[in-house]
Backbone of each chain as ProteinMPNN parsed JSONL, in Angstrom:
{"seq_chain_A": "XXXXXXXXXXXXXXXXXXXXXXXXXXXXXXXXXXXXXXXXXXXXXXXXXXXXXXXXXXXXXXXXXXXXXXXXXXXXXXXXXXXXXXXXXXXXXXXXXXXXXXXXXXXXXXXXXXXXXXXXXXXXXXXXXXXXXXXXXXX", "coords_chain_A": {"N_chain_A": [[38.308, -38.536, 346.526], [41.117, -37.397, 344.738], [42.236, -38.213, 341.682], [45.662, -38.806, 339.426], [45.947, -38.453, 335.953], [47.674, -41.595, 334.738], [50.905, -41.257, 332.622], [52.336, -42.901, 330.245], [55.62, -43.385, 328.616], [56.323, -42.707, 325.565], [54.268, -43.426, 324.127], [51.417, -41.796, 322.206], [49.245, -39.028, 321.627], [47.109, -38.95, 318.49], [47.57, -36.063, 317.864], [49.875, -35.947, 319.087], [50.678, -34.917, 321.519], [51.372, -36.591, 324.805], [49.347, -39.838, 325.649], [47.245, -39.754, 327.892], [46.328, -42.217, 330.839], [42.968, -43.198, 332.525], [44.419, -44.521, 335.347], [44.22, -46.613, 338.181], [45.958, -47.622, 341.308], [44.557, -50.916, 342.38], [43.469, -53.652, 344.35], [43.251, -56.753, 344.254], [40.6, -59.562, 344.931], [40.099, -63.028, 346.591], [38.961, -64.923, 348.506], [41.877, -65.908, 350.197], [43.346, -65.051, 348.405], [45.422, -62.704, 346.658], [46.105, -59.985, 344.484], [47.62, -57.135, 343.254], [47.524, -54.762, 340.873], [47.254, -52.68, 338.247], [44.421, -50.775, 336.958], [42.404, -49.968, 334.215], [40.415, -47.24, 334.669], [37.274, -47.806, 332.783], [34.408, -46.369, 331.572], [33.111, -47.294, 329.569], [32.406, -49.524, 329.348], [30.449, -52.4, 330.118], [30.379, -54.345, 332.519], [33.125, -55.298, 335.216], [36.38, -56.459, 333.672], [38.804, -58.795, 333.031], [42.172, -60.576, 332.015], [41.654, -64.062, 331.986], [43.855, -65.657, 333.402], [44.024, -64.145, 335.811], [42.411, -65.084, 336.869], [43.286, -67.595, 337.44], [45.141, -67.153, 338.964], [44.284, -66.836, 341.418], [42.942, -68.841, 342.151], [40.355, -69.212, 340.822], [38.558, -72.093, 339.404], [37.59, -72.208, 336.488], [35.873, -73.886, 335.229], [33.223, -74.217, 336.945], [32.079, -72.126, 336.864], [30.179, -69.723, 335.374], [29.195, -68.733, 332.308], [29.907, -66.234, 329.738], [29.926, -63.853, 327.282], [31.988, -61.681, 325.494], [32.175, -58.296, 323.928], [33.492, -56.091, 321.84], [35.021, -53.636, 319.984], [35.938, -54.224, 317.561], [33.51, -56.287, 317.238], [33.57, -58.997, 317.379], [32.731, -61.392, 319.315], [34.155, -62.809, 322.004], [34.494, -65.97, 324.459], [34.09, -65.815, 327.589], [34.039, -66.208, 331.322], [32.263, -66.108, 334.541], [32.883, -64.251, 337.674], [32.842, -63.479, 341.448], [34.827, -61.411, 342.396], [37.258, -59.869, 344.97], [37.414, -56.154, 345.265], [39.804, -53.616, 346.162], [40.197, -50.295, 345.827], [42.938, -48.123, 345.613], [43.16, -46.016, 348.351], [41.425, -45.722, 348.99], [38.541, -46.064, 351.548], [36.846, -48.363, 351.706], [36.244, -51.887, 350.698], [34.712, -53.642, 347.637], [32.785, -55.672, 346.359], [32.499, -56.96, 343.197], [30.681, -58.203, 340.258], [33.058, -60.08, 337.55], [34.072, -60.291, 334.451], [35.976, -62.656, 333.108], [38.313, -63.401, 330.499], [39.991, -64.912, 327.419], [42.347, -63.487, 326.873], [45.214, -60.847, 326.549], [44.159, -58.552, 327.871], [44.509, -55.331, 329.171], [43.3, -54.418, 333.006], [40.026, -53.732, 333.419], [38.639, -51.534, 334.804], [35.063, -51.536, 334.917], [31.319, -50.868, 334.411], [29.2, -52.138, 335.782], [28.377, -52.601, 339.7], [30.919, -51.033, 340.296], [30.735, -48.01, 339.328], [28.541, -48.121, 340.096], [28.668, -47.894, 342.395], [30.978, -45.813, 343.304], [31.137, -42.614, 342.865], [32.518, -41.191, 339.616], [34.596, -39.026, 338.603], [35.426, -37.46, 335.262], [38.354, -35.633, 334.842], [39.641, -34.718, 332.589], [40.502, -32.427, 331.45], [41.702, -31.138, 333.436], [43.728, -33.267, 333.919], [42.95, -34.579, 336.284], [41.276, -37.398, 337.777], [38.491, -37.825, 339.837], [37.323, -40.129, 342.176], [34.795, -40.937, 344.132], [33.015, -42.045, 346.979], [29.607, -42.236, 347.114], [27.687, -40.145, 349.202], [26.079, -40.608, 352.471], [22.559, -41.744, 353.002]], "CA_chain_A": [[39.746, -38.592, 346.353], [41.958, -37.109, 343.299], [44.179, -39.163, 340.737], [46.154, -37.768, 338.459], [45.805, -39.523, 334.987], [48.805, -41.545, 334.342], [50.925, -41.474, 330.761], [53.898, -44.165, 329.729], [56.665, -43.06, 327.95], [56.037, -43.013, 324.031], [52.538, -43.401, 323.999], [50.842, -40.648, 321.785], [47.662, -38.989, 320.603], [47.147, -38.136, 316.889], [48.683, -34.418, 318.201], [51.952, -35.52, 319.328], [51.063, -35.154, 323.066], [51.453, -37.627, 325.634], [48.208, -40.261, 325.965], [47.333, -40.113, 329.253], [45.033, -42.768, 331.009], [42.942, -42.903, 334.467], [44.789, -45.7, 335.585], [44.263, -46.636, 339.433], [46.33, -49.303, 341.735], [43.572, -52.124, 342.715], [43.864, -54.976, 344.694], [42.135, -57.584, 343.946], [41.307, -60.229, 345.764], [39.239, -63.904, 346.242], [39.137, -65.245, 350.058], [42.76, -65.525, 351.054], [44.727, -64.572, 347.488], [45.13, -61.326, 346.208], [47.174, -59.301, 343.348], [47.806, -55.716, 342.475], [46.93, -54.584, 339.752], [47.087, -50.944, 337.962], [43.18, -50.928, 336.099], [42.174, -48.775, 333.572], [38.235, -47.24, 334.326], [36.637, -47.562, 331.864], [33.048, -46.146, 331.667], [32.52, -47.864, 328.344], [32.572, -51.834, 329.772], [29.71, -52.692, 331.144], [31.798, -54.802, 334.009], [34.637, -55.108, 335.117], [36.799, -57.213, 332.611], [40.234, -58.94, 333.059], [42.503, -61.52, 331.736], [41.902, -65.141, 332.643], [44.941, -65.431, 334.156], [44.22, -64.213, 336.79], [41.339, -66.148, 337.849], [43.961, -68.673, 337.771], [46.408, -67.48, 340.185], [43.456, -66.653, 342.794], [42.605, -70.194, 342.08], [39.129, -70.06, 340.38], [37.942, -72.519, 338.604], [36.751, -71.63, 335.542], [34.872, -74.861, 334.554], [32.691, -73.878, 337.614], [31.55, -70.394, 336.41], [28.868, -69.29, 334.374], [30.285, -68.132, 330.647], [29.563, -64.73, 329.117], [30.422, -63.112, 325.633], [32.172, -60.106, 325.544], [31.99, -57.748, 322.253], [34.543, -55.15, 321.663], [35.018, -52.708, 318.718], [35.888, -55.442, 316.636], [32.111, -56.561, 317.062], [33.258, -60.439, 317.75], [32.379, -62.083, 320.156], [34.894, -63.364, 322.989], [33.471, -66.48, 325.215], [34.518, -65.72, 329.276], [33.545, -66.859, 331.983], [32.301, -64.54, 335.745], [32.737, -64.684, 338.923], [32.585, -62.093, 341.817], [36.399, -60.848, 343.68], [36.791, -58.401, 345.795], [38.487, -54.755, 345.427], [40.089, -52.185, 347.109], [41.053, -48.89, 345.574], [43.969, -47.251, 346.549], [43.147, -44.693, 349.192], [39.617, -45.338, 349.283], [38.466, -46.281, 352.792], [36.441, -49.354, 351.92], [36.126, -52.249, 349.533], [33.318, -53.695, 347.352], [32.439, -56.994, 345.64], [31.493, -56.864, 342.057], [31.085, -59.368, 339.287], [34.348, -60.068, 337.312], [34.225, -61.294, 332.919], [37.515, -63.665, 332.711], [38.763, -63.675, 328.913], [41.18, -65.427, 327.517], [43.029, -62.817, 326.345], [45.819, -60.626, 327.618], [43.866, -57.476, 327.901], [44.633, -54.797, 330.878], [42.185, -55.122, 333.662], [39.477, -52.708, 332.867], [37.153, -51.368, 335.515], [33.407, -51.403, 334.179], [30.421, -49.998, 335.441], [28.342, -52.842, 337.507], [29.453, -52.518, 340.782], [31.834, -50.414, 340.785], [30.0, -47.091, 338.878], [27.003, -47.884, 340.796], [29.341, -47.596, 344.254], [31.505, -44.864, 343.738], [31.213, -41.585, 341.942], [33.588, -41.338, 339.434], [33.973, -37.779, 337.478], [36.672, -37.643, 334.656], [38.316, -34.107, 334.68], [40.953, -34.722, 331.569], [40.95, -31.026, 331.285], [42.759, -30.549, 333.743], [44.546, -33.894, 334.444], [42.938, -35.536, 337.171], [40.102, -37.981, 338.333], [38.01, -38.21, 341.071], [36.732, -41.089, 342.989], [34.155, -40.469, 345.78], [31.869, -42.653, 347.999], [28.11, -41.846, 347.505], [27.159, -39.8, 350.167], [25.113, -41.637, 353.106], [21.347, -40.806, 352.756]], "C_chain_A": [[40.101, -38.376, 344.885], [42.781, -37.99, 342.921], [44.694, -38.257, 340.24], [45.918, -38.833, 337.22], [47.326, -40.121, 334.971], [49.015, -42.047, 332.658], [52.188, -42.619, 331.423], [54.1, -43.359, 328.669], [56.656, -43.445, 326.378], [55.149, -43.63, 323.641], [51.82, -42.149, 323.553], [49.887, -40.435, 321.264], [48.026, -38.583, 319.668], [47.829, -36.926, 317.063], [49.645, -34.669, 318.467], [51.947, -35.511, 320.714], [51.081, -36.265, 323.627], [49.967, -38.365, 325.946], [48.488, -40.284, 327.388], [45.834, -41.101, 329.583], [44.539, -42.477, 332.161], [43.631, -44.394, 334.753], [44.656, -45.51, 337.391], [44.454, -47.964, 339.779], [44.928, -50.162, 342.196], [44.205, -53.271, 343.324], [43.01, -55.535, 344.813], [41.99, -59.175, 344.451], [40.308, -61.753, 345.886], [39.758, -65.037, 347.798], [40.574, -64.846, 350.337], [43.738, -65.079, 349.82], [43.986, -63.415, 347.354], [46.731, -60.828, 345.303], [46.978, -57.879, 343.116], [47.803, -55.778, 341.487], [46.939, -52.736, 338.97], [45.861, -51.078, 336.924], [43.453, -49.204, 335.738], [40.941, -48.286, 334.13], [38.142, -47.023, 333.3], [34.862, -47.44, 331.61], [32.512, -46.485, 330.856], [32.333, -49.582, 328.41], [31.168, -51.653, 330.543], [29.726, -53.526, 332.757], [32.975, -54.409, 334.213], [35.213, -56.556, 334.241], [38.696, -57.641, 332.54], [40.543, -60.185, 332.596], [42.145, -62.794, 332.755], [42.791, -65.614, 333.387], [45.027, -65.426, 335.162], [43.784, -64.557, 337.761], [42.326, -67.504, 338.474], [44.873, -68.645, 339.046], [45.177, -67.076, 341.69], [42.492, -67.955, 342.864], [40.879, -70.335, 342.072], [39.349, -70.915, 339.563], [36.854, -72.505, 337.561], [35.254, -72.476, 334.945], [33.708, -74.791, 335.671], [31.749, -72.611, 337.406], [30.851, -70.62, 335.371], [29.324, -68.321, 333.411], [29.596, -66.828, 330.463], [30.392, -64.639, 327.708], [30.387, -61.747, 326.163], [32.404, -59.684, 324.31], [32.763, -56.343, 322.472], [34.581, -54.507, 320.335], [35.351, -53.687, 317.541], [34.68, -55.986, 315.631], [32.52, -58.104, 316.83], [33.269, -60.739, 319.066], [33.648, -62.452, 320.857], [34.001, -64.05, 324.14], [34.826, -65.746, 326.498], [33.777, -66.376, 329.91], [32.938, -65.681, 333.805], [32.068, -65.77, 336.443], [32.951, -63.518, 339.869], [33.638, -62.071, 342.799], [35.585, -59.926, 344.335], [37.864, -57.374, 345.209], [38.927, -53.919, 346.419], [40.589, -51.237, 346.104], [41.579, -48.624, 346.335], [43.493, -46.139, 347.3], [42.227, -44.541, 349.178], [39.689, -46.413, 350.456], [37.756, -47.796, 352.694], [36.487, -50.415, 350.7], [34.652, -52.631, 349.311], [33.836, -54.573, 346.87], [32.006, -56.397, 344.355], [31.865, -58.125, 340.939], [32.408, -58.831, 338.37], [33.82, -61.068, 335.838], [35.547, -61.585, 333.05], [37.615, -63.387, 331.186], [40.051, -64.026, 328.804], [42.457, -64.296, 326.912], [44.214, -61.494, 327.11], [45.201, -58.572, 327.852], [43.647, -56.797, 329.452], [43.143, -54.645, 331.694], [41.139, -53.839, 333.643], [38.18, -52.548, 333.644], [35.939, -50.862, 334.951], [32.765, -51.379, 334.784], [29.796, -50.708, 336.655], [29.514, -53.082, 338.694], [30.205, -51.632, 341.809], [31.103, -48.544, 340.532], [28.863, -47.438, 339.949], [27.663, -47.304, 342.546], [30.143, -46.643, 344.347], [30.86, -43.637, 342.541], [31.982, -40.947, 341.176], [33.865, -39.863, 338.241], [35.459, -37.734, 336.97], [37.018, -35.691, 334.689], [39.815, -34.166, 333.802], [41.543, -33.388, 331.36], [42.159, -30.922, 332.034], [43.668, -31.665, 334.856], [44.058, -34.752, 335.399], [41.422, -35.961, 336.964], [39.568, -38.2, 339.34], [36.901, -39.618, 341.605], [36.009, -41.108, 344.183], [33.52, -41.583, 345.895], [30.663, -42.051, 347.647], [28.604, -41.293, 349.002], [26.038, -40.81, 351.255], [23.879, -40.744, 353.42], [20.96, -41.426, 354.274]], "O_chain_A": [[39.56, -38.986, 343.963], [43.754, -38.477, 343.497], [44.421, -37.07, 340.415], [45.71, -40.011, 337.51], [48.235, -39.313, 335.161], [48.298, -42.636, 331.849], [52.648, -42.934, 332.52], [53.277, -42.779, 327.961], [57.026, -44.578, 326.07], [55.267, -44.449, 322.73], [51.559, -41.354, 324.456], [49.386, -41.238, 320.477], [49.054, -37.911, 319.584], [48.786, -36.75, 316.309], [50.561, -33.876, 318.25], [52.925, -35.963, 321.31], [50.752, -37.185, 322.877], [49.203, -37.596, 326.529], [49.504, -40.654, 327.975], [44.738, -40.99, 329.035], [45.142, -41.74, 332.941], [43.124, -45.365, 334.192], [44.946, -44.427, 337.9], [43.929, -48.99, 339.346], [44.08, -49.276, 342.308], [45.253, -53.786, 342.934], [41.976, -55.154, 345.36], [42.947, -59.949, 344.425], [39.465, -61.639, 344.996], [40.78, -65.715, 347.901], [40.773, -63.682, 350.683], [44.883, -64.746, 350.127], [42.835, -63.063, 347.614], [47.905, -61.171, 345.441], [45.86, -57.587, 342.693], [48.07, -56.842, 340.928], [46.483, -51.776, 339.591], [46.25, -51.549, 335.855], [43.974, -48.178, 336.175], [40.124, -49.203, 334.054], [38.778, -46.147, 332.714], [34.18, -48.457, 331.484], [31.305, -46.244, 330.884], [32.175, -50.476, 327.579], [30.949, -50.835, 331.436], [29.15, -53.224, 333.803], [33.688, -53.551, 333.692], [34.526, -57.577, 334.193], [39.588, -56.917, 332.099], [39.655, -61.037, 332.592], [42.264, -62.717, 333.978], [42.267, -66.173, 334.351], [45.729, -66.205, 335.806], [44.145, -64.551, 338.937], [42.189, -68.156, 339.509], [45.231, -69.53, 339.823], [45.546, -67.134, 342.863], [41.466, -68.018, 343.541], [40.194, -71.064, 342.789], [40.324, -70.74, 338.832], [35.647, -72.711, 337.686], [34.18, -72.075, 334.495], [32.858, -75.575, 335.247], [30.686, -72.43, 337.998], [30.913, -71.57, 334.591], [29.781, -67.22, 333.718], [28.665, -66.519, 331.207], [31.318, -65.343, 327.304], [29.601, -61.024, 326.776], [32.82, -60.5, 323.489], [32.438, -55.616, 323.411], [33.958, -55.156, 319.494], [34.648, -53.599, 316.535], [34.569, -56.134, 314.414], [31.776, -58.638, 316.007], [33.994, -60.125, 319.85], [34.533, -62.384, 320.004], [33.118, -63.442, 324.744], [35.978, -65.359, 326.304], [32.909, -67.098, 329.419], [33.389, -64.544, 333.944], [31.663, -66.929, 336.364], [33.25, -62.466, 339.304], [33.491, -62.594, 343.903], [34.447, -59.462, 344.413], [38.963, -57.715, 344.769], [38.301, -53.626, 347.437], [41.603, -51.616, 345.518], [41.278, -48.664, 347.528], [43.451, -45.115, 346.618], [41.759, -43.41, 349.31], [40.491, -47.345, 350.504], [38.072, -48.535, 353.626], [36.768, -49.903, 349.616], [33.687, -52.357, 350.025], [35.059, -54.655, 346.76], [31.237, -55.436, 344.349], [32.91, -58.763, 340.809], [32.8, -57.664, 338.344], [33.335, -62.195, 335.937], [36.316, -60.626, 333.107], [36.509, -63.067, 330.751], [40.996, -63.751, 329.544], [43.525, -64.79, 326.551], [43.98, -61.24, 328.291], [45.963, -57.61, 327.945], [43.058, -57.233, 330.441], [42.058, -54.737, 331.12], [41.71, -52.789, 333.936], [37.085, -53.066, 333.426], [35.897, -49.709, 334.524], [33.025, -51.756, 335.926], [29.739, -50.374, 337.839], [30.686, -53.454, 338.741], [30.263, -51.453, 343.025], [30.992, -47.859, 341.549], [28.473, -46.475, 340.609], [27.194, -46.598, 343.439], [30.295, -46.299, 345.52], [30.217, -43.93, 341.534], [32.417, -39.932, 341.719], [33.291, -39.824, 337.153], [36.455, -37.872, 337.68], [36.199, -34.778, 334.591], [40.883, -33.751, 334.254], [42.735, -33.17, 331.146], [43.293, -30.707, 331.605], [44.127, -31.398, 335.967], [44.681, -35.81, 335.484], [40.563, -35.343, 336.335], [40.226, -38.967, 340.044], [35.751, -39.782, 341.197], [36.598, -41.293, 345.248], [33.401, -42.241, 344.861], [30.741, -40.889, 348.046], [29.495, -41.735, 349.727], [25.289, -41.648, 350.752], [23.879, -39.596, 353.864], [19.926, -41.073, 354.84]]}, "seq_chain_B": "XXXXXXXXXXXXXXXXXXXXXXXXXXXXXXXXXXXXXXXXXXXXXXXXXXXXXXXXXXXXXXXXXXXXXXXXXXX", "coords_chain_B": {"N_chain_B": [[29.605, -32.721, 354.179], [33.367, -32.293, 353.745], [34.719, -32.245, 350.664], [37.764, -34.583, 350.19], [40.137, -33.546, 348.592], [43.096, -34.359, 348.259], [45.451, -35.054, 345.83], [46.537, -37.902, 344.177], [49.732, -38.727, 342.024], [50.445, -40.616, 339.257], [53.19, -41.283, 337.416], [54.223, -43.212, 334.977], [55.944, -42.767, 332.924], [58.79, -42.426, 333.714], [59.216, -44.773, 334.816], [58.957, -47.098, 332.667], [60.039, -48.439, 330.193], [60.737, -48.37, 325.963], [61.48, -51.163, 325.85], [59.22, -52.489, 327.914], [57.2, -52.406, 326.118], [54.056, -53.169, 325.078], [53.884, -55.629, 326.799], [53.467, -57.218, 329.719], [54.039, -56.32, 332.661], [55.838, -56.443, 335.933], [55.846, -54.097, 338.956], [57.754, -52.433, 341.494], [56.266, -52.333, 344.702], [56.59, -49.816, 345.9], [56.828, -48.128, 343.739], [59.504, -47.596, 342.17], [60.653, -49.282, 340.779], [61.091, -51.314, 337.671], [59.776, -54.923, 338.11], [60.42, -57.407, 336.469], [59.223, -58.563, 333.695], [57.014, -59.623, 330.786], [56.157, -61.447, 328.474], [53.471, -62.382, 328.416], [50.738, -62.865, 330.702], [50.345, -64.898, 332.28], [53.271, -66.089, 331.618], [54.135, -63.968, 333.713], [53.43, -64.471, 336.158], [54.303, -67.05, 336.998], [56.896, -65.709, 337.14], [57.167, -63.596, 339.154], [57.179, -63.9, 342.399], [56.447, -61.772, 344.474], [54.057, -61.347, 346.413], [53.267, -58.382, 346.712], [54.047, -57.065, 344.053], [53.013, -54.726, 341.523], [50.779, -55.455, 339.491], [50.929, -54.732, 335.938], [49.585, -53.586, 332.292], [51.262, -53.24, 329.651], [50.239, -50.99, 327.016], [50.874, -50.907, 323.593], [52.815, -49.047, 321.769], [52.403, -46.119, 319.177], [49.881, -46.85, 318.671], [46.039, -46.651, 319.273], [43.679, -47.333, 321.854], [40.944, -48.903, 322.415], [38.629, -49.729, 324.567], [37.07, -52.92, 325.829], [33.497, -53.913, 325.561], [31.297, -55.465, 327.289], [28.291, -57.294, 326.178], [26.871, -59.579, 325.976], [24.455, -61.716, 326.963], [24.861, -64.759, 328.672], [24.709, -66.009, 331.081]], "CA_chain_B": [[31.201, -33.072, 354.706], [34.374, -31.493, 352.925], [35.599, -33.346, 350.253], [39.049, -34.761, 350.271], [40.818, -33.132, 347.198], [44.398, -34.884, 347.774], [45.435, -35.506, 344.316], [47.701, -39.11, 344.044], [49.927, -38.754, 341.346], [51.492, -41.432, 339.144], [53.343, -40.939, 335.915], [54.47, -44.272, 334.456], [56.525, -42.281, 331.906], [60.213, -42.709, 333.982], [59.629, -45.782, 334.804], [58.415, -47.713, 331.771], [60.212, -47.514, 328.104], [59.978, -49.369, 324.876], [61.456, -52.179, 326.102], [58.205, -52.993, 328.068], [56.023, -51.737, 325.061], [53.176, -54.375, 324.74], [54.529, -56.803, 327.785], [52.877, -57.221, 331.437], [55.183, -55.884, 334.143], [55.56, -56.207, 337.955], [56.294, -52.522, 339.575], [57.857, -52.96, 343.189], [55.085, -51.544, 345.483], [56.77, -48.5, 345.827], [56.876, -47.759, 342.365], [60.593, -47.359, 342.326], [61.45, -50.168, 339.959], [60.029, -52.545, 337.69], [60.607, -56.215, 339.236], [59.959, -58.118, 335.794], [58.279, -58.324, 332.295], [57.34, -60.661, 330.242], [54.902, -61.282, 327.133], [51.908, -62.546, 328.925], [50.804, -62.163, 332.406], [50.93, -66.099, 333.192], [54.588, -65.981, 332.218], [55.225, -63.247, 334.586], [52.946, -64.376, 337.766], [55.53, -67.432, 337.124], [58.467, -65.663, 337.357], [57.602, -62.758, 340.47], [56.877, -64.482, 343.692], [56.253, -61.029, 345.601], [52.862, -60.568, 345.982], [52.988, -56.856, 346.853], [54.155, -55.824, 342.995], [51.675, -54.353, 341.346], [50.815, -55.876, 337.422], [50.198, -53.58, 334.568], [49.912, -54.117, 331.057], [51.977, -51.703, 329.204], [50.213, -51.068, 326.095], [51.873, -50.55, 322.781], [53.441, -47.212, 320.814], [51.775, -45.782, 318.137], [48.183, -47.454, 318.774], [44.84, -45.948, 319.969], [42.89, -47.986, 322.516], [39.195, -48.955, 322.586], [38.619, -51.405, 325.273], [35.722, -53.775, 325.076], [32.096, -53.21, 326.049], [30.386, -57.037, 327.716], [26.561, -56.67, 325.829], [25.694, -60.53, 325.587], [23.84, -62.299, 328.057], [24.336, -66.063, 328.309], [25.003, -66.354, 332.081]], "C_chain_B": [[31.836, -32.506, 353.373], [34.876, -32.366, 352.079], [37.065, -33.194, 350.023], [39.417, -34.704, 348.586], [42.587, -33.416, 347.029], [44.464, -35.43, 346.404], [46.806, -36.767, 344.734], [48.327, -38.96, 342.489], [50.933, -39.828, 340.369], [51.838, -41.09, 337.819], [54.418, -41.956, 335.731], [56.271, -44.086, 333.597], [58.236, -42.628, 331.934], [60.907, -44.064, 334.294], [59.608, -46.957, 334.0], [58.875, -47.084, 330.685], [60.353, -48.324, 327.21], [60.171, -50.529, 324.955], [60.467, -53.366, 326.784], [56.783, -52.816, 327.197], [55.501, -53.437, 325.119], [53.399, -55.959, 325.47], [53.18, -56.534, 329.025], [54.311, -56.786, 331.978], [54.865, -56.038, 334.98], [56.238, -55.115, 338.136], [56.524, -52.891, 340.841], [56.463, -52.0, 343.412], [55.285, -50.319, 345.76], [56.849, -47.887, 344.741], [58.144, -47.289, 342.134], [61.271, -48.356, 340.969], [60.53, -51.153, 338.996], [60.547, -53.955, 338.072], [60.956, -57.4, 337.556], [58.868, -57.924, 334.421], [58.262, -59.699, 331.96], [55.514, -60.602, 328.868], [53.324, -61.707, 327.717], [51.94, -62.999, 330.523], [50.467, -63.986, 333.113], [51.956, -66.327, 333.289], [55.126, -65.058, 333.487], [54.601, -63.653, 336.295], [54.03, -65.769, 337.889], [56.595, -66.889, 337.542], [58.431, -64.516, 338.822], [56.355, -63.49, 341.721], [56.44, -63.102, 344.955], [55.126, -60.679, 345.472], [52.312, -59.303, 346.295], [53.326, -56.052, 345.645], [52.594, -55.857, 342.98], [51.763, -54.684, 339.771], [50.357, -54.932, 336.449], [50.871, -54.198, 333.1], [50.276, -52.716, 330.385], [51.329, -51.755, 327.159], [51.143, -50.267, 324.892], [51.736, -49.301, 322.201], [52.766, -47.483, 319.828], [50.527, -46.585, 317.846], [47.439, -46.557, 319.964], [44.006, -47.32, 320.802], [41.887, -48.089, 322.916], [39.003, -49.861, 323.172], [37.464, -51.682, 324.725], [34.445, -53.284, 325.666], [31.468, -55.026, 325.711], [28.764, -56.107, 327.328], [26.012, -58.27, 325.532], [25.664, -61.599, 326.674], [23.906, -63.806, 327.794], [24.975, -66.645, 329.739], [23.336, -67.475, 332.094]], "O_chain_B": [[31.259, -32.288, 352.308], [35.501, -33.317, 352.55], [37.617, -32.129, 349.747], [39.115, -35.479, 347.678], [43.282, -32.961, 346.121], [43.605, -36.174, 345.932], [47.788, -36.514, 345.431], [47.471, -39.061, 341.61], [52.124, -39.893, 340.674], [50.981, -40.642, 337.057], [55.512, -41.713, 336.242], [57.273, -44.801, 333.62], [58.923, -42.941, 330.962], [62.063, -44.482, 334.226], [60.189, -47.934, 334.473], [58.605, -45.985, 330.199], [60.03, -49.432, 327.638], [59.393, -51.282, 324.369], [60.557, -54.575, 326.571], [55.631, -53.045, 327.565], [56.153, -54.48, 325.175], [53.19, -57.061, 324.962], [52.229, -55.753, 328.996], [55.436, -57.041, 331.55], [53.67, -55.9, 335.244], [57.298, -55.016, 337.517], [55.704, -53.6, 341.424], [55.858, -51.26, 342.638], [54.306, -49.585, 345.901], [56.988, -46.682, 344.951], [57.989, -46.133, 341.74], [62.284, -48.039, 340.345], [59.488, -51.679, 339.386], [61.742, -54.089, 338.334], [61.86, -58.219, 337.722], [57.892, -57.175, 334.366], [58.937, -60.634, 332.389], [54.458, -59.997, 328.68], [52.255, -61.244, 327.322], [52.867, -63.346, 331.255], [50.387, -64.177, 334.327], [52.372, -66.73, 334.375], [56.165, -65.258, 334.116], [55.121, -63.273, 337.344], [54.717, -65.703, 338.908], [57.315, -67.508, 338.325], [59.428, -64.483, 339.544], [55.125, -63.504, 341.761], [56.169, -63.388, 346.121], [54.833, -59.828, 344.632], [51.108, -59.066, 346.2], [53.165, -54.832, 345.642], [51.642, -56.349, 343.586], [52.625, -54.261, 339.0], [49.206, -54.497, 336.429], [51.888, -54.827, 332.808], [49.808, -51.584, 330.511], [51.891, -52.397, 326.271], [51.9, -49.32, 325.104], [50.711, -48.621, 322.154], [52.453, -48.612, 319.45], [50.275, -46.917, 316.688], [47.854, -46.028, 320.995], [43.796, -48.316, 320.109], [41.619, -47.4, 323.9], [39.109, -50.961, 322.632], [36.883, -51.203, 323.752], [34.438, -52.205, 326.257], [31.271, -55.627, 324.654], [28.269, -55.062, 327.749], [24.929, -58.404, 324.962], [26.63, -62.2, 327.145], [23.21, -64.27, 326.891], [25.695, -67.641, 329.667], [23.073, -68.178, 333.069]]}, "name": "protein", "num_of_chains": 2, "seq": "XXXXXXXXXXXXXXXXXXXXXXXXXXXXXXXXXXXXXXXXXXXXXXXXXXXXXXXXXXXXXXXXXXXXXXXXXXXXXXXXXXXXXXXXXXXXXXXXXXXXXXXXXXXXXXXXXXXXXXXXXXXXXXXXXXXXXXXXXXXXXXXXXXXXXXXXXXXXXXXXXXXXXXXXXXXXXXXXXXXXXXXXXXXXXXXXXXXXXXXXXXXXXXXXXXXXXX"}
């Protein structure tokens, strides 16, 4: 399945054009709650990576979870905490489980590779605007 | 098998402007409207009760974005 990348309105690269991202809806989800979500992929996270927040409204408990450090261009450290939702992509036929870094911080929810890279096939085609999202093939 | 080359297209651009620069938003589910903003995304799951928007963080004008990269093990 094709995206298209999406831009926001006065968001620009060094040239003057419009940044565009892959952004794709997600729903995300933890037995009976669940939230939408518009994630970035990002093939540079090694997880997936979202505000604390929202562990809260799908009612984990964080003091339960097993912590992590996440390291960002910065190069400090951020403690989190994981735990493993569920997803759906938009307009993909099935979902998947993958682990989930909490941080306290309000950073957009940023799909990273375990998981999710290992389960779909994800090829960036900025050239010419869109992204694709496939299923592995069944061997 | 043939692959499915429907392209989904969303472009943020009409519905999002500086007033949500560097906020969280709720988008109705149709993407028609936004429902709500607000500076951080526990104020706004406070304030929208529909759980079919959809949340996005609208990052800010005139910045480049390098998300993070998880590299330390202390599970």
């Amino acid at each position: 399945m094709k995206y298209r990348y999406s831009a926001a309105s006065g968001q620009l690269n060094v040239d003057g054009r419009y940044t565009k991202r892959p952004v794709v809806e997600v729903e995300i989800s933890k037995g009976t709650q669940a939230r939408k979500f518009l994630a970035l992929i990002d093939s540079g996270a090694d997880q997936i990576i979202m505000p604390a927040a929202i562990a809260e409204v799908l009612g984990i408990d964080a003091t339960k979870c097993p912590s992590r450090t996440v390291m960002g261009v910065s190069m400090e450290g951020v403690e989190g905490f994981v735990d493993t939702l569920t997803f759906h992509i938009e307009h993909q036929a099935s979902s998947f489980t993958a682990p989930v870094i909490f941080i306290e911080t309000d950073v957009p929810v940023l799909l990273g590779r375990e998981n999710f890279f290992d389960r779909y096939r994800i090829k960036f085609e900025q050239d010419h605007d869109t992204f694709e999202i496939t299923p592995p093939p069944k061997r | 098998m043939k692959a499915n080359t429907r392209e989904y297209p969303r472009d943020l651009s009409e519905l999002l402007d500086a007033s949500h620069e560097n906020k969280w938003v709720a988008i109705a589910s149709d993407y028609s409207r936004v429902i709500a903003a607000a500076e951080t995304l526990r104020q706004l799951f406070r304030m929208v009760s529909d759980h079919t928007a959809v949340f996005y963080r609208v990052l800010p004008r005139g910045v480049s974005f390098a998300p993070l990269a998880a590299w330390k093990d202390e599970v």
